[in-house]
HTML snippet that shows the backbone in 3Dmol.js (N, CA, C, O; Angstrom):
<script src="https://3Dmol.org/build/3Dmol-min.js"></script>
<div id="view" style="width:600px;height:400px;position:relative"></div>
<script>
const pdb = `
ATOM      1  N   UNK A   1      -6.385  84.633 -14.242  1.00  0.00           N
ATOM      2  CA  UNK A   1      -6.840  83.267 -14.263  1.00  0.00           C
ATOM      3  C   UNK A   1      -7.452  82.933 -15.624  1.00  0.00           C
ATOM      4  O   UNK A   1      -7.015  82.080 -16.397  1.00  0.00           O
ATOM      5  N   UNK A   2      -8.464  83.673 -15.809  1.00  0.00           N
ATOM      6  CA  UNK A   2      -8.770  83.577 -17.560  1.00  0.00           C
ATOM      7  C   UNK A   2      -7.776  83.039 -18.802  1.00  0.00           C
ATOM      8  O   UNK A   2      -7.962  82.179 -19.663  1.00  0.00           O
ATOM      9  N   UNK A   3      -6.704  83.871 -18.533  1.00  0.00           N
ATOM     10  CA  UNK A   3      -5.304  83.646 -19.569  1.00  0.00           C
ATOM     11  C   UNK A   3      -5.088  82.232 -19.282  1.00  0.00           C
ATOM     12  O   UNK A   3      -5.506  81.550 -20.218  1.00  0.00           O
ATOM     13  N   UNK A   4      -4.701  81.695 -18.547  1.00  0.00           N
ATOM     14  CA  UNK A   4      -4.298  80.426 -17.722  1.00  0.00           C
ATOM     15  C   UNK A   4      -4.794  79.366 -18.000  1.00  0.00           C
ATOM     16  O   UNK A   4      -4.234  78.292 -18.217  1.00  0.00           O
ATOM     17  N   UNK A   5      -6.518  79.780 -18.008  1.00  0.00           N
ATOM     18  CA  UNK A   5      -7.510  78.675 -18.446  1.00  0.00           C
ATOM     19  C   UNK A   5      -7.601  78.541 -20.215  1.00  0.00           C
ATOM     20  O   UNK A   5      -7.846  77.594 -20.962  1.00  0.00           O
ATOM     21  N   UNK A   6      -7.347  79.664 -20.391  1.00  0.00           N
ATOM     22  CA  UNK A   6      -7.590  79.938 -22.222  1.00  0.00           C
ATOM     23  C   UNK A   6      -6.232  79.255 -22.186  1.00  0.00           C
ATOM     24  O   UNK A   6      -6.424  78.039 -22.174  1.00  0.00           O
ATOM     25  N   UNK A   7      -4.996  79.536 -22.164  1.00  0.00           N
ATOM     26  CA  UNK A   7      -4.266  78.337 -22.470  1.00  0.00           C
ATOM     27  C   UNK A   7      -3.835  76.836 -22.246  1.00  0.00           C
ATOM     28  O   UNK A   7      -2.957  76.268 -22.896  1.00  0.00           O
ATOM     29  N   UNK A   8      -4.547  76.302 -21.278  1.00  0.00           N
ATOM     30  CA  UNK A   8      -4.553  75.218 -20.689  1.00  0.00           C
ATOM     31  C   UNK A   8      -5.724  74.589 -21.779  1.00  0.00           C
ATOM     32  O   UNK A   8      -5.468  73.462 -22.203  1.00  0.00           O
ATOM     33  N   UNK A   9      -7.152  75.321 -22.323  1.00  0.00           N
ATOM     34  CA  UNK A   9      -7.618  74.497 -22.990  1.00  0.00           C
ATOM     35  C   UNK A   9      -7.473  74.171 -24.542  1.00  0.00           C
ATOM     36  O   UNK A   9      -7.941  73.310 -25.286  1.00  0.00           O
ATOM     37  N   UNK A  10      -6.475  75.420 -24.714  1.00  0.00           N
ATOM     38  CA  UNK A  10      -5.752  75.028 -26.122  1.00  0.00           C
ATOM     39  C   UNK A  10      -4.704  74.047 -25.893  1.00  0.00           C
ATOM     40  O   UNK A  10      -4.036  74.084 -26.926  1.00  0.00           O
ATOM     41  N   UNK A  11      -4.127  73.079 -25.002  1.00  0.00           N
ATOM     42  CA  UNK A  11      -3.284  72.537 -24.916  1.00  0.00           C
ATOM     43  C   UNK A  11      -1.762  73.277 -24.346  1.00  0.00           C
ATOM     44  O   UNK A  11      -0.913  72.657 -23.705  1.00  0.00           O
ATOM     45  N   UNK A  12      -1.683  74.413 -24.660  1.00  0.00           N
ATOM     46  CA  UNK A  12      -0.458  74.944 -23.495  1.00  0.00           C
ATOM     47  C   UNK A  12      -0.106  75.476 -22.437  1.00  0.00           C
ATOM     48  O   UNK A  12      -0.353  76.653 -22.174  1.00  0.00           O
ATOM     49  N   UNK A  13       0.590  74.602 -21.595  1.00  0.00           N
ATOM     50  CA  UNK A  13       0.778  74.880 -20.552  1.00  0.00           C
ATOM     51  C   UNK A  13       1.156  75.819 -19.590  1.00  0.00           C
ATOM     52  O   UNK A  13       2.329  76.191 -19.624  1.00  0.00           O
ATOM     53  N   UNK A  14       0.220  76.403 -18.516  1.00  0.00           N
ATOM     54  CA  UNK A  14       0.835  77.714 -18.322  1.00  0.00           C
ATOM     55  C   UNK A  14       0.054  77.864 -16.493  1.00  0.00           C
ATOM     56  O   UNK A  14      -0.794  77.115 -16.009  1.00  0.00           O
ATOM     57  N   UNK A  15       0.734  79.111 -15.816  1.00  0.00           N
ATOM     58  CA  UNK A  15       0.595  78.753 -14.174  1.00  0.00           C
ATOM     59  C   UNK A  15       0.237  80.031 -14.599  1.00  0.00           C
ATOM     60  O   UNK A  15       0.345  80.526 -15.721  1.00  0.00           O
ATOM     61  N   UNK A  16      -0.331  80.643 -13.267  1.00  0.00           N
ATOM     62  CA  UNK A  16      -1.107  81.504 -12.718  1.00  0.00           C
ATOM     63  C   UNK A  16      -0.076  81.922 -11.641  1.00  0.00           C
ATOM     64  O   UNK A  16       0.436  80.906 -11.171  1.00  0.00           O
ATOM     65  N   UNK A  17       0.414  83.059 -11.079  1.00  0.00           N
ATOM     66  CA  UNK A  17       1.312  83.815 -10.274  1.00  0.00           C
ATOM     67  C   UNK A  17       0.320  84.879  -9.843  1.00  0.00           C
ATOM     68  O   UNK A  17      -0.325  85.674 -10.527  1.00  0.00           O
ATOM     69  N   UNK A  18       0.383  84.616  -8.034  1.00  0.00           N
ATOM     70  CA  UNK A  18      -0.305  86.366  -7.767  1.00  0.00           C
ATOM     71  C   UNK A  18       0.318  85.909  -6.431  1.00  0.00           C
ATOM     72  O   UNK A  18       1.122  84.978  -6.452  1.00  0.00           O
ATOM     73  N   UNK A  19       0.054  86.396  -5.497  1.00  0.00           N
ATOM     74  CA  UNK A  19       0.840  87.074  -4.065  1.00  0.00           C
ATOM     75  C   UNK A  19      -0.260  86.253  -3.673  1.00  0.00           C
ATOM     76  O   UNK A  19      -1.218  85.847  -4.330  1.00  0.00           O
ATOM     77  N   UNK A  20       0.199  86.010  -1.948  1.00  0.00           N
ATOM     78  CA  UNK A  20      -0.918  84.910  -1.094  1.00  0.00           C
ATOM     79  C   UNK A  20      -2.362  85.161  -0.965  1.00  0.00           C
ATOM     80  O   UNK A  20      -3.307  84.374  -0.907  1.00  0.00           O
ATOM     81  N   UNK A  21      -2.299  86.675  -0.929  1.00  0.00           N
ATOM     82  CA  UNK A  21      -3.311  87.470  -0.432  1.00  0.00           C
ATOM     83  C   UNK A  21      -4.786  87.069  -1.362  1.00  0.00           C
ATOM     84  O   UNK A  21      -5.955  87.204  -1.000  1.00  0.00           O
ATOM     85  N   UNK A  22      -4.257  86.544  -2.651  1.00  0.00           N
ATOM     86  CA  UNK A  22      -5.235  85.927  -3.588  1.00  0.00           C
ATOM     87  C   UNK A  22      -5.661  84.400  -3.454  1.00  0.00           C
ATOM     88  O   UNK A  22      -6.629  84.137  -4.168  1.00  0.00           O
ATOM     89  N   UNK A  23      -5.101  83.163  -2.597  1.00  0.00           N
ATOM     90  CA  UNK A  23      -5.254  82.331  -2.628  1.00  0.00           C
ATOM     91  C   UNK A  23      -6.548  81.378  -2.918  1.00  0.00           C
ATOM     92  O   UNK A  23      -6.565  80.316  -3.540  1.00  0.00           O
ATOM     93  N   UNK A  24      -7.955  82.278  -2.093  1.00  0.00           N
ATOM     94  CA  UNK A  24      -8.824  81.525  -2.189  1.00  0.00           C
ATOM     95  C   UNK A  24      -9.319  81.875  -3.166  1.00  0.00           C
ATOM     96  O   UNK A  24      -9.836  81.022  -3.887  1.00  0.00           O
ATOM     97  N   UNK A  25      -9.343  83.424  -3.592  1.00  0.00           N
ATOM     98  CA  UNK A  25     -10.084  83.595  -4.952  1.00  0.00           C
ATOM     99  C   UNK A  25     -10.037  82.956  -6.443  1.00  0.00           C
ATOM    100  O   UNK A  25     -10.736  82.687  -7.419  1.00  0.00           O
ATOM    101  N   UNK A  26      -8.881  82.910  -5.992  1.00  0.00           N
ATOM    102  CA  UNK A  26      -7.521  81.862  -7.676  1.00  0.00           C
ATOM    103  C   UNK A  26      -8.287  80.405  -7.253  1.00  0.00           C
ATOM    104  O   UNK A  26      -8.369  79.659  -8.229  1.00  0.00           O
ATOM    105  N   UNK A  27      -8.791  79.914  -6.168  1.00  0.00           N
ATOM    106  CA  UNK A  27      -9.139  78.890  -5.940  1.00  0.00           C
ATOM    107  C   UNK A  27     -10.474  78.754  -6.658  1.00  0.00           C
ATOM    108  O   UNK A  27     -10.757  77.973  -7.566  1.00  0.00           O
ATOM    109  N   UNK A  28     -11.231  79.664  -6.073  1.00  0.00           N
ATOM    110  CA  UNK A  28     -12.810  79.859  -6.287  1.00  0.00           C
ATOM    111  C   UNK A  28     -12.770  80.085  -7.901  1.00  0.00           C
ATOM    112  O   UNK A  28     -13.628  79.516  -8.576  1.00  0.00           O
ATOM    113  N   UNK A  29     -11.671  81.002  -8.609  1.00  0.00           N
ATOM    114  CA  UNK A  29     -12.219  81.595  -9.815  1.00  0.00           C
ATOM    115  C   UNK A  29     -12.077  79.977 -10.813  1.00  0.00           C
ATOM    116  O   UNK A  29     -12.967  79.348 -11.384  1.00  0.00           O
ATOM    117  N   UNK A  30     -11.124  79.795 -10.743  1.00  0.00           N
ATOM    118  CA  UNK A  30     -10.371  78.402 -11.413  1.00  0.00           C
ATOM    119  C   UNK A  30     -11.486  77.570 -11.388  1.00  0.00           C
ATOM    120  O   UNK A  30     -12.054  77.245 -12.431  1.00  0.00           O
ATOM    121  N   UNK A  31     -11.957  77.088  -9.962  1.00  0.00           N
ATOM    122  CA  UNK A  31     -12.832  76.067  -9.969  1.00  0.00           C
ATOM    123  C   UNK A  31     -14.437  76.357 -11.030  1.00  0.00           C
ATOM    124  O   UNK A  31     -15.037  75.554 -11.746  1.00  0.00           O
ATOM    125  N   UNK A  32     -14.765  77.982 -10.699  1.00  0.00           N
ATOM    126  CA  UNK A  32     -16.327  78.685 -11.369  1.00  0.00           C
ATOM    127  C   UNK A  32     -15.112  78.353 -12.881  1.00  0.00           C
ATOM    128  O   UNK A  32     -15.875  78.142 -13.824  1.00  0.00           O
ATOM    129  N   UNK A  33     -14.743  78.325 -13.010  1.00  0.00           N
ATOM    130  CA  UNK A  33     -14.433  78.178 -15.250  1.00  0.00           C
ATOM    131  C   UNK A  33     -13.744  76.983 -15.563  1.00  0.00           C
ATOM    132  O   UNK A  33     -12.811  76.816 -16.350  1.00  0.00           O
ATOM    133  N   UNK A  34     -14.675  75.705 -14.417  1.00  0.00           N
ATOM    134  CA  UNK A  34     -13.834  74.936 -15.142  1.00  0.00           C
ATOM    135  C   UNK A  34     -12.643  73.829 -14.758  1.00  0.00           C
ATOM    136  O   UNK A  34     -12.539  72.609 -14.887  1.00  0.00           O
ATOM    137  N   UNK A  35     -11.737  74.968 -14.182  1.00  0.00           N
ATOM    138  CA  UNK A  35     -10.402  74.382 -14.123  1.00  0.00           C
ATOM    139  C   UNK A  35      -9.768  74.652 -12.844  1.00  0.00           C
ATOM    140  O   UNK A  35      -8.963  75.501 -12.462  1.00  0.00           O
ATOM    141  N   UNK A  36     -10.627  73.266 -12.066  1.00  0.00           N
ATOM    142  CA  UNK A  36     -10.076  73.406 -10.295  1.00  0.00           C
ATOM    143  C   UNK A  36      -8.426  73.077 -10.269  1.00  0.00           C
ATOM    144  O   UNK A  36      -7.731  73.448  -9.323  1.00  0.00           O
ATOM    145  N   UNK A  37      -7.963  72.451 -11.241  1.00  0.00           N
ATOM    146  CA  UNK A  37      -6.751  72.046 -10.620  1.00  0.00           C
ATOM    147  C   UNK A  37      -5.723  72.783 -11.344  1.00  0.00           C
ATOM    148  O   UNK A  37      -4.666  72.155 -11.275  1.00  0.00           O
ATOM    149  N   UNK A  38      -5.610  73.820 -11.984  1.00  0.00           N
ATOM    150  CA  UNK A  38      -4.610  74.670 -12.821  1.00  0.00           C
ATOM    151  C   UNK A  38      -3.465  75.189 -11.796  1.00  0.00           C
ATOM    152  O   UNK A  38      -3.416  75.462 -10.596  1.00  0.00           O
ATOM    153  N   UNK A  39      -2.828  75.185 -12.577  1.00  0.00           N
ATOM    154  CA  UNK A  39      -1.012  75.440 -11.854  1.00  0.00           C
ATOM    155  C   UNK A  39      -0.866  76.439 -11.009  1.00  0.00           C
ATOM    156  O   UNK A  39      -1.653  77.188 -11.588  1.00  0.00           O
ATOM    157  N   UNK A  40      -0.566  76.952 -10.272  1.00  0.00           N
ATOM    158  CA  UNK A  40      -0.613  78.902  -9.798  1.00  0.00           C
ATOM    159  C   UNK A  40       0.258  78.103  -8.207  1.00  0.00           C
ATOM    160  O   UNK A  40       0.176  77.320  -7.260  1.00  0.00           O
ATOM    161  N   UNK A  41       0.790  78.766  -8.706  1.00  0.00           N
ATOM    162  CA  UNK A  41       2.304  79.493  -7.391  1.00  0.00           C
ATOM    163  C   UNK A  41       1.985  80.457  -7.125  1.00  0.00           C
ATOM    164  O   UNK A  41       1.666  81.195  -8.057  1.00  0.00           O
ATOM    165  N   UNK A  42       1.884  81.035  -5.585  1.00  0.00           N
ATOM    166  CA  UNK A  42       1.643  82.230  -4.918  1.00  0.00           C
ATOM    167  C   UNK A  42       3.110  82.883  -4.228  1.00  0.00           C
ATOM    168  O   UNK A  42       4.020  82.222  -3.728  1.00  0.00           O
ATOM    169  N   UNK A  43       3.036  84.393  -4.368  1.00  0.00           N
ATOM    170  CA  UNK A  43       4.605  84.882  -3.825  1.00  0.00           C
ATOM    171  C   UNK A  43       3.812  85.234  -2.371  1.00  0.00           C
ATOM    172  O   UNK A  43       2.663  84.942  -2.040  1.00  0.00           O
ATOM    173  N   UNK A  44       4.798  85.929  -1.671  1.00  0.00           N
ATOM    174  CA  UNK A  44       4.572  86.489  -0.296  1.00  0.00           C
ATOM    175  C   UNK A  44       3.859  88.365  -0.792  1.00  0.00           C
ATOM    176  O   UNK A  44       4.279  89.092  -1.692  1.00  0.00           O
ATOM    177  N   UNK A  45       2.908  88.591   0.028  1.00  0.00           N
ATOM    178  CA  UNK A  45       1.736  89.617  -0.243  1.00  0.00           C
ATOM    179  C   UNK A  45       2.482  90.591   0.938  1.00  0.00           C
ATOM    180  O   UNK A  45       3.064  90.247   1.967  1.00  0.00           O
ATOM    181  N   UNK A  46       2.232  91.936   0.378  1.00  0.00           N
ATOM    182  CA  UNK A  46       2.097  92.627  -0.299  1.00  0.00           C
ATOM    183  C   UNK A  46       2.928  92.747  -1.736  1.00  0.00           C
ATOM    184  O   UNK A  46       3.770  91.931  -1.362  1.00  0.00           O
ATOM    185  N   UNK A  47       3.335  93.061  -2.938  1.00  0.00           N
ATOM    186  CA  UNK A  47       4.108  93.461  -3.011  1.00  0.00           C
ATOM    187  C   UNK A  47       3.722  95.009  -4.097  1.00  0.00           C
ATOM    188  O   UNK A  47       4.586  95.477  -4.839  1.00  0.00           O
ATOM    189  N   UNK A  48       3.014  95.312  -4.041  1.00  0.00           N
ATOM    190  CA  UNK A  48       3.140  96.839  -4.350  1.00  0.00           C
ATOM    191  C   UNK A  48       4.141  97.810  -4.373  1.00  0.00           C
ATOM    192  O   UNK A  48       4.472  98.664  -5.196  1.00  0.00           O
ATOM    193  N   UNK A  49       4.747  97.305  -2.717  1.00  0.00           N
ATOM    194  CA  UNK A  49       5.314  98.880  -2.372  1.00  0.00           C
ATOM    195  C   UNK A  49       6.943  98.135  -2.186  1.00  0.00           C
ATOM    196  O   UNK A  49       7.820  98.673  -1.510  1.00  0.00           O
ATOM    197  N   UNK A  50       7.155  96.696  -2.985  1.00  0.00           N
ATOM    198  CA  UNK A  50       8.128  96.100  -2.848  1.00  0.00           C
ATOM    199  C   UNK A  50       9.418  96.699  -3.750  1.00  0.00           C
ATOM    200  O   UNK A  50       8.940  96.854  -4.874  1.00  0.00           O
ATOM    201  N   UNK A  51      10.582  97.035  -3.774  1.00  0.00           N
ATOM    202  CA  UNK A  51      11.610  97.756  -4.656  1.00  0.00           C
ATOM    203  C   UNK A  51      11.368  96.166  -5.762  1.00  0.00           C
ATOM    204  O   UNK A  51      10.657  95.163  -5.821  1.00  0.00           O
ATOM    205  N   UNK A  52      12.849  97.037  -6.699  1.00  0.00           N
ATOM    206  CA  UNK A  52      13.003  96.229  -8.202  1.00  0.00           C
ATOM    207  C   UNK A  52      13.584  95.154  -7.522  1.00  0.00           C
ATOM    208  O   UNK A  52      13.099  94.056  -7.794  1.00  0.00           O
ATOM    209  N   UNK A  53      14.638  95.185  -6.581  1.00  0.00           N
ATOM    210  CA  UNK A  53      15.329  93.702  -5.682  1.00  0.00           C
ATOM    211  C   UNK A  53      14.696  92.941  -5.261  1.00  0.00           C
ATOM    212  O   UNK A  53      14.846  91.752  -5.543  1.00  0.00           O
ATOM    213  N   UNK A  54      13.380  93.575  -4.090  1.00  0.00           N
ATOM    214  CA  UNK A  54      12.785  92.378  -3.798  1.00  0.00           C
ATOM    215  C   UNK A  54      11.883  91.916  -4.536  1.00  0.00           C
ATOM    216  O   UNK A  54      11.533  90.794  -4.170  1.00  0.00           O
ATOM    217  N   UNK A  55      11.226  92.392  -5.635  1.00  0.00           N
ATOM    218  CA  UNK A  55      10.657  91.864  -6.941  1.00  0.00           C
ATOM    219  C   UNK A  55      11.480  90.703  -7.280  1.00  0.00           C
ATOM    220  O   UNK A  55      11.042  89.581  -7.025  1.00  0.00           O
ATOM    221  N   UNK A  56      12.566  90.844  -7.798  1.00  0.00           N
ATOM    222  CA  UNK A  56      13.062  89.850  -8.401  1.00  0.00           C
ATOM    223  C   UNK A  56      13.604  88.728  -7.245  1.00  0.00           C
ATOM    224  O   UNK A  56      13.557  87.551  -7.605  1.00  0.00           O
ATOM    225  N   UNK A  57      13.939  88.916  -6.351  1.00  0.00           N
ATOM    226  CA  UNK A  57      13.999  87.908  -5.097  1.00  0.00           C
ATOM    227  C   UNK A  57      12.677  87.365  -5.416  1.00  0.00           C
ATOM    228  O   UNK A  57      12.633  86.330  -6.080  1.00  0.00           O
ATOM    229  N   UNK A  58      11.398  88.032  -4.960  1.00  0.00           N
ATOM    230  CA  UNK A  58       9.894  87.178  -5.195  1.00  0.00           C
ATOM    231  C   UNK A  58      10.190  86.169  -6.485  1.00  0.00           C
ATOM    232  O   UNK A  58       9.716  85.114  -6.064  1.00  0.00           O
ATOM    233  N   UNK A  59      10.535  85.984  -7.381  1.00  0.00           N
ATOM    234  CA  UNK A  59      10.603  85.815  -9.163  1.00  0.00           C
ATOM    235  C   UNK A  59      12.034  84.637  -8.315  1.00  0.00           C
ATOM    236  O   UNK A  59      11.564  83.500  -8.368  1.00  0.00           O
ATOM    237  N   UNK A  60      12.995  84.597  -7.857  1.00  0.00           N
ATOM    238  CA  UNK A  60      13.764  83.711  -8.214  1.00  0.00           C
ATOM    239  C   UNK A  60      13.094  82.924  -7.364  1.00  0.00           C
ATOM    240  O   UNK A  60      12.854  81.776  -7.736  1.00  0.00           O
ATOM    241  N   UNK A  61      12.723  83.289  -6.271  1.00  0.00           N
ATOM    242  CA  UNK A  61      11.864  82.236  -5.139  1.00  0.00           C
ATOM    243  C   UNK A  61      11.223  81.068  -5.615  1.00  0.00           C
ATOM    244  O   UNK A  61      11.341  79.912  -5.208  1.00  0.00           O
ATOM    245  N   UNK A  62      10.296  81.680  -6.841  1.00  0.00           N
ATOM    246  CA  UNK A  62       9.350  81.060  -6.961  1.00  0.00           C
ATOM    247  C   UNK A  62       9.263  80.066  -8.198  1.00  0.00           C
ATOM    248  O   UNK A  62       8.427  79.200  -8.458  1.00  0.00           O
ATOM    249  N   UNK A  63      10.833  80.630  -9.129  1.00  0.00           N
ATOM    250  CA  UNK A  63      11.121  80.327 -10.298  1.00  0.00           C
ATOM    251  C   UNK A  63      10.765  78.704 -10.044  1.00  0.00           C
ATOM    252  O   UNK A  63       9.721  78.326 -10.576  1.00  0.00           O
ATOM    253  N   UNK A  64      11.363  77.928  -9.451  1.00  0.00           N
ATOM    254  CA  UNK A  64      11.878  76.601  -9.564  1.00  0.00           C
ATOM    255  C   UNK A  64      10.011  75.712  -9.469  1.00  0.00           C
ATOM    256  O   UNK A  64       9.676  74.637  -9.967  1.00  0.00           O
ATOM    257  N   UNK A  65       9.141  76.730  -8.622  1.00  0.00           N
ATOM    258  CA  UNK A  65       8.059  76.019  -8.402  1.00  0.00           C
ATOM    259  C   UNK A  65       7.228  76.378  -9.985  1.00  0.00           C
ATOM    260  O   UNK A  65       6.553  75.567 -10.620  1.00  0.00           O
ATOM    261  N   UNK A  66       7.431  77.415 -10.261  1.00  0.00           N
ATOM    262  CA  UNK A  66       6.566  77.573 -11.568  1.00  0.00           C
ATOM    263  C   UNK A  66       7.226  76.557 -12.864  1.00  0.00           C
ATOM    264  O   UNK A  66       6.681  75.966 -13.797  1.00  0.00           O
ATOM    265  N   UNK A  67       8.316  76.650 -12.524  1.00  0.00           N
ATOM    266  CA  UNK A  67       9.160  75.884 -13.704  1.00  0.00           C
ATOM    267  C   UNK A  67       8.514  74.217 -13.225  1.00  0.00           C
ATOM    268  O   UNK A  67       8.107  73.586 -14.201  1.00  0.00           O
ATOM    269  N   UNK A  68       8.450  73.835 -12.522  1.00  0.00           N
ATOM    270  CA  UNK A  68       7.951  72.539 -12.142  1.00  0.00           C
ATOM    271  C   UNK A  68       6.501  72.602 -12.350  1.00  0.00           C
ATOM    272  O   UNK A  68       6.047  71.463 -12.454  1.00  0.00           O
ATOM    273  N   UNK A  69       5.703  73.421 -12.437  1.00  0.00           N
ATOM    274  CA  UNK A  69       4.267  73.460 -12.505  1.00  0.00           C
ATOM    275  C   UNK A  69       4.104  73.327 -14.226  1.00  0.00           C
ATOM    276  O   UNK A  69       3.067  72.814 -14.649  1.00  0.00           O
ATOM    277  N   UNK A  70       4.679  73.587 -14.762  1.00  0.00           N
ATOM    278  CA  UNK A  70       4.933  73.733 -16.219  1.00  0.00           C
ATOM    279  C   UNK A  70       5.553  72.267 -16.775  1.00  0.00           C
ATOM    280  O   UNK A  70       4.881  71.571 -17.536  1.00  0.00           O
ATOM    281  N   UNK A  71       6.458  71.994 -16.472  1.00  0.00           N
ATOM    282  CA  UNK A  71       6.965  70.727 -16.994  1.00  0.00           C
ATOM    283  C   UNK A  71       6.692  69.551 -16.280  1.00  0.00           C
ATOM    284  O   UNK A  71       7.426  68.601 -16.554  1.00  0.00           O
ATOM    285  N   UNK A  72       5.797  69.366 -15.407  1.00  0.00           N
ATOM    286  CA  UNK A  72       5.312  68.258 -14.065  1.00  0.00           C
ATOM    287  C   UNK A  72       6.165  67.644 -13.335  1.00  0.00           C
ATOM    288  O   UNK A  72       5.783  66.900 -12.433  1.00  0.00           O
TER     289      UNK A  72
END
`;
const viewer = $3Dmol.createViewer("view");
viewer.addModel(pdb, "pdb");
viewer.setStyle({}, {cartoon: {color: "spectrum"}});
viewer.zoomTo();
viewer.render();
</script>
């Protein structure tokens, strides 16, 4: 979230990605520095113990929402 906020207040645009399991914290941290309304797309949680396939399944899923969080 830090990264996210450090580039959002230099002017470039950028989302925040973590798994659901983070939702409120990405909520809470964003809002404590600042920046309640910053971009962040969440994938489906766990993925630790997820192979290289369903990694990138997570990543195309989510492509179209991050790509829209980025260009409005």
């Amino acid at each position: 979230m830090h990264d996210i906020v450090d580039l959002e207040s230099r002017g470039i645009p950028g989302v925040f990605v973590a798994s659901a399991e983070f939702v409120t914290a990405a909520i809470a941290q964003s809002a404590s520095l600042g920046f309640p309304s910053v971009a962040r797309v969440f994938t489906p949680h766990p993925i630790q113990d997820r192979t290289d396939d369903e990694m990138r399944a997570y990543a195309d899923a989510a492509f179209d929402e991050i790509l829209q969080q980025i260009i409005g």
